[in-house]
C-alpha positions as CSV (number, residue, x, y, z in Angstrom):
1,X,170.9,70.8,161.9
2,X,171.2,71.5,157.9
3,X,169.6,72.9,155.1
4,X,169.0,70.0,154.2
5,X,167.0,69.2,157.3
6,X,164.0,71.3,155.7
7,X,161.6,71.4,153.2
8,X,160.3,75.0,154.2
9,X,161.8,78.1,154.7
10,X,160.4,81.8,155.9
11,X,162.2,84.3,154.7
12,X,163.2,87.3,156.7
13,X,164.9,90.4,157.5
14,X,166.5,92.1,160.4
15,X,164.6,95.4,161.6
16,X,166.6,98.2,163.1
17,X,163.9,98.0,166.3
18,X,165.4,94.2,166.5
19,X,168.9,94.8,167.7
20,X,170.3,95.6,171.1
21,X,172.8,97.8,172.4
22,X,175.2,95.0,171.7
23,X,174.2,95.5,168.0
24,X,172.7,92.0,167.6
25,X,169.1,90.7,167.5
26,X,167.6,90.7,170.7
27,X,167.3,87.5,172.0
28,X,163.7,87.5,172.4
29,X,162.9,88.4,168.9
30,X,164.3,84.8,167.8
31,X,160.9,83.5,169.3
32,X,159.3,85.9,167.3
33,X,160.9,84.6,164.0
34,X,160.4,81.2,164.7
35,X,156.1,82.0,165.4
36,X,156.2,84.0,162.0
37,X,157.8,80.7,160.2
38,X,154.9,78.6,161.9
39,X,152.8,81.0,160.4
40,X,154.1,80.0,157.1
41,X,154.2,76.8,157.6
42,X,150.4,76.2,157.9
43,X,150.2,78.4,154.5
44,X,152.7,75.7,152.9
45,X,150.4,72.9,153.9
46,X,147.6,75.2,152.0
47,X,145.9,75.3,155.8
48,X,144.2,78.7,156.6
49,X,144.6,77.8,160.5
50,X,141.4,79.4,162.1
51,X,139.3,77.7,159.7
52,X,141.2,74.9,159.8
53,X,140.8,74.6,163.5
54,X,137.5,74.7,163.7
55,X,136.7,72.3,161.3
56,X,138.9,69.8,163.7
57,X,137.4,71.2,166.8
58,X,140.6,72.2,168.4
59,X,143.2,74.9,168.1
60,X,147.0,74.2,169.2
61,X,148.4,75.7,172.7
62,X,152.2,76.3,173.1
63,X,153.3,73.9,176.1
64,X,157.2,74.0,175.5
65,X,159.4,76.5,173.6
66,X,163.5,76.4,173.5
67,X,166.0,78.5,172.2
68,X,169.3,77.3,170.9
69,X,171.9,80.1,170.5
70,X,174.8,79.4,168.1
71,X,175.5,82.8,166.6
72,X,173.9,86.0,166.6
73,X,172.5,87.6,163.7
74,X,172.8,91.1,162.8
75,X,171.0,94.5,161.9
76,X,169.6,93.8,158.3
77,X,170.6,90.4,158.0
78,X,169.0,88.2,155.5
79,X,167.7,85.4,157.1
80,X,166.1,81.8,156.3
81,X,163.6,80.5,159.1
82,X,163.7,76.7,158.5
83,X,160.4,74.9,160.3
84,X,159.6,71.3,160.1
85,X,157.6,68.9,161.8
86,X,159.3,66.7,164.0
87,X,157.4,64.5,166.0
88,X,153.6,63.6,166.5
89,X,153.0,62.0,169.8
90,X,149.3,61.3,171.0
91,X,148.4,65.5,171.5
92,X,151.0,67.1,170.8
93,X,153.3,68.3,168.1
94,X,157.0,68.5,167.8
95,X,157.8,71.6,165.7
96,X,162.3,71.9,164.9
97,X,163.1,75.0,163.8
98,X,166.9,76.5,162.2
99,X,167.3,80.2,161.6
100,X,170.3,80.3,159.1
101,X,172.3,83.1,157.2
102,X,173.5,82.1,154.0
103,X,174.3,78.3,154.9
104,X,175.8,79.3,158.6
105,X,173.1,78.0,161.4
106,X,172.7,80.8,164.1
107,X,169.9,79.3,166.2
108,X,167.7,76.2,166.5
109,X,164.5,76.0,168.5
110,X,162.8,72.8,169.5
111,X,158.5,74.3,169.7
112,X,156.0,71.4,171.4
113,X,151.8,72.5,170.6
114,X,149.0,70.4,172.0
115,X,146.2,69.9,170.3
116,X,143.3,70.7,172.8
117,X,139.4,71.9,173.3
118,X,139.4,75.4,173.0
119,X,136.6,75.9,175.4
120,X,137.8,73.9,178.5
121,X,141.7,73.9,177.2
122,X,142.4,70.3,177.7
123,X,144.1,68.0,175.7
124,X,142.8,65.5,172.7
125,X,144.5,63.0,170.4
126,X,145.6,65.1,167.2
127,X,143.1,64.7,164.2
128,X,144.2,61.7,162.2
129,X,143.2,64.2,158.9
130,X,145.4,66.8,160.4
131,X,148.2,63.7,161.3
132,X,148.1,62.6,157.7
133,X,148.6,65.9,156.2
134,X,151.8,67.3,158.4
135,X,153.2,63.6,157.6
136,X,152.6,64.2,153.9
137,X,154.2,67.2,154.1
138,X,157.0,66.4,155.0
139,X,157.0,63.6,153.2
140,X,157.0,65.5,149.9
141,X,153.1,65.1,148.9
142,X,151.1,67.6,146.9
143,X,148.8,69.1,149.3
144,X,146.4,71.0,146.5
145,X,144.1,69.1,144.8
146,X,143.1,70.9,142.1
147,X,139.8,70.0,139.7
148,X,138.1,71.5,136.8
149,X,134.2,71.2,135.9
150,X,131.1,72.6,135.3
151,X,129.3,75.2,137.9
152,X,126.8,72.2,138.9
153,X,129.9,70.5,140.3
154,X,132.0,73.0,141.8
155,X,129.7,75.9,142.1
156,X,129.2,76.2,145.9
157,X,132.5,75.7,147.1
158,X,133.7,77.9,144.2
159,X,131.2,80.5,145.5
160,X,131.9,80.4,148.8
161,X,135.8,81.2,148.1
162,X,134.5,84.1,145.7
163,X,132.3,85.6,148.6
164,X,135.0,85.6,151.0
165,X,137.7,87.2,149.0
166,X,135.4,89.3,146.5
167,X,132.4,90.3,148.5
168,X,133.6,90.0,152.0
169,X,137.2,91.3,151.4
170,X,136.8,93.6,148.8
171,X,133.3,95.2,149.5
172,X,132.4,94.1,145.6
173,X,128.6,94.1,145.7
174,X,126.9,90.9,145.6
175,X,124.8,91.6,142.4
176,X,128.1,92.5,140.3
177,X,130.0,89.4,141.7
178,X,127.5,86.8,140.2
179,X,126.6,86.4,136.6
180,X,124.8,84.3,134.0
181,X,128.2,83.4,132.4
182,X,129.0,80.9,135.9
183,X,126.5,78.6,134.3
184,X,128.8,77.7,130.8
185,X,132.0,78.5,131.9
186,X,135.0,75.9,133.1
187,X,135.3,76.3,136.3
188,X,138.4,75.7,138.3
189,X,138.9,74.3,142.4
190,X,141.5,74.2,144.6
191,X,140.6,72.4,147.7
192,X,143.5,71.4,150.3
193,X,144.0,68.1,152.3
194,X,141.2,68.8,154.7
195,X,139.0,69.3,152.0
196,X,138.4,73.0,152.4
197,X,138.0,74.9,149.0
198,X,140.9,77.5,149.2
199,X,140.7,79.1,145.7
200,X,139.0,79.5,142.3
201,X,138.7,80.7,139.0
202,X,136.7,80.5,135.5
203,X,137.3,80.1,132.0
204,X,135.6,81.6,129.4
205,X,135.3,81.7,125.3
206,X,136.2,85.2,124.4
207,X,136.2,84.8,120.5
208,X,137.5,81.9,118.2
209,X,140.9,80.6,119.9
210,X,140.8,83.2,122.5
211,X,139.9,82.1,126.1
212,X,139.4,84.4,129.0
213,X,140.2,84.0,132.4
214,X,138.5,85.6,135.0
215,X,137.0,85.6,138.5
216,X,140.4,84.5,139.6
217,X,140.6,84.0,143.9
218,X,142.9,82.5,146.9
219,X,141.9,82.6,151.1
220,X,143.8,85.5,152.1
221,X,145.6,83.5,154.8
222,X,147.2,81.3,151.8
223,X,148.2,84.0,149.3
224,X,151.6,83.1,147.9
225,X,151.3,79.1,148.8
226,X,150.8,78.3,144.8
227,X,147.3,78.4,144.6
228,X,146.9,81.3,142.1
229,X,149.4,79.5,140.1
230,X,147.4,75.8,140.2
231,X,144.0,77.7,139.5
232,X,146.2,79.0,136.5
233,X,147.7,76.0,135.3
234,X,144.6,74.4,135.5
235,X,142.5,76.9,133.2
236,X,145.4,77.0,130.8
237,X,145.3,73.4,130.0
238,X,141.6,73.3,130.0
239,X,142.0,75.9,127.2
240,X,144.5,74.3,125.3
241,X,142.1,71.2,125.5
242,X,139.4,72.7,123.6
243,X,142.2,74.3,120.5
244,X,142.7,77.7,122.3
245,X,145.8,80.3,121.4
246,X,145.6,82.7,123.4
247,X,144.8,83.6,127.3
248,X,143.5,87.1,128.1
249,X,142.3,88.1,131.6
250,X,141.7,91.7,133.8
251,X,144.1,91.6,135.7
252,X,143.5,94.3,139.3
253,X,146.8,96.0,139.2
254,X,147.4,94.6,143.0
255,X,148.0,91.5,140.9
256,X,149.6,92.4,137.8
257,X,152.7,91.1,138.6
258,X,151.7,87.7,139.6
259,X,150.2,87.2,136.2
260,X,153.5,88.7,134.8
261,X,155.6,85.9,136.5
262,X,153.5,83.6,134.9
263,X,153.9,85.0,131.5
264,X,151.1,87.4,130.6
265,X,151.7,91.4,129.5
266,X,149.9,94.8,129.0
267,X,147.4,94.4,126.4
268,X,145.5,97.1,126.6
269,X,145.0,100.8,128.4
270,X,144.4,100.6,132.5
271,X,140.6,101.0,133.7
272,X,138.4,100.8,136.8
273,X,136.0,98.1,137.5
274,X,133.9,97.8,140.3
275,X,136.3,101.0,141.9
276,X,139.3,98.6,141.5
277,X,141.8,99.2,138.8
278,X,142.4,96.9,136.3
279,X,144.9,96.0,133.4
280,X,143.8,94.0,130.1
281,X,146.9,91.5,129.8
282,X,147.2,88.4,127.6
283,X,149.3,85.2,126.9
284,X,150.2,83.3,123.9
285,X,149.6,79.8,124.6
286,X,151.4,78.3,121.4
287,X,155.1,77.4,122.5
């Protein structure tokens, strides 16, 4: 196997706690590091996996797990995990995994799930929806579909990802979450290839030529899989549609520098909303 063998990659680190008397990762921990890649893996196919699962009325049991051993990697090590999708029989799925440091491969791994009832544990044919998106994947497909509208459109499943994230996550009280201004805002939806709705935002008109963004939200389980951004990208264009200038937003300070990546700064003095600090930031939207 290559780099070139992958489209995703886990990045990790070597923990003191990881290496043996011989000085080298332990050779159990390599299971470990594959399992956390997995774990990424399903956020790269924007799939937050318990929901996931239960919408397909299954969950995935480990039947076969092997361990190639090439080189050994060391305390502190910066490692790649490289996970792909490598066969899908009737039940089960072939998962090929490559841990590699720099470009030199140190171990592969060859991980077969089956797709089975949860209750009684035995095997079923694996979702054709859940088929078609590990195929797309790999096959280079967007797996966010991303759509703007009007609250009468996308207003419950943009309300269900704001009570998860807002209400249920962050204890935000249900009568300060919702808001007349839902009803003539632009509304923004991510939903993934299953059709779940995985993230939201809004768009407002602050004053002439200035939009405001706001009620911004992603399924914790997906956080970092480019949602945020394509909720972003989305309400940008929407206000450059309508003659807009400039973006500005309130920003919780456990995000500011996601909106910094994406362009915005400081615009005003750090407050507390809700008992959550905030940071006014803006961006120009004229290039």
């Amino acid at each position: 196997m290559n780099r070139q063998d992958f489209r995703f990659f886990e990045p990790l680190r070597v923990r003191w706690s990881e290496v043996d008397l011989q000085k080298i990762v332990f050779n159990a921990h390599y299971l470990t590091y594959f399992d956390i890649a997995i774990t990424g893996y399903w956020r790269a196919l924007a799939m937050p996996y318990a929901k996931a699962m239960e919408q397909l009325e299954g969950d995935l049991y480990m039947r076969k797990a092997g361990v190639e051993f090439h080189a050994s990697a060391r305390w502190d090590d910066r490692l790649e995990v490289g996970m792909r999708c490598a066969r899908i029989g009737n039940s089960s799925i072939t998962m090929a995994g490559a841990i590699f440091r720099g470009d030199q491969l140190l171990i592969t791994s060859e991980l077969v799930y089956v797709f089975a009832d949860p209750n009684t544990q035995t095997s079923r044919p694996v979702p054709a929806p859940l088929r078609d998106m590990l195929q797309g994947f790999e096959a280079g497909e967007a797996m966010l579909d991303v759509r703007t509208g009007d609250w009468a459109a996308l207003g419950e499943a943009a309300a269900s990802v704001r009570t998860e994230v807002f209400v249920e996550e962050q204890g935000i009280a249900q009568e300060d979450e919702w808001d007349e201004a839902d009803a003539t805002a632009v509304h923004a939806l991510v939903r993934n290839r299953l059709g779940q709705p995985v993230g939201t935002g809004r768009l407002l008109q602050d004053s002439a030529g200035v939009a405001r963004i706001g009620r911004m939200a992603a399924l914790h389980p997906l956080r970092g899989a480019g949602i945020g951004q394509a909720v972003m990208a989305a309400l940008e264009q929407a206000a450059r549609d309508r003659g807009d200038t400039q973006v500005v937003l309130s920003a919780q300070r456990s995000a500011e520098d996601f909106y910094r990546r994406l362009g915005y700064a400081p615009n005003g003095e750090p407050y507390e909303e809700v008992g959550i600090a905030h940071i006014p930031m803006a961006r120009s939207l004229v290039v």
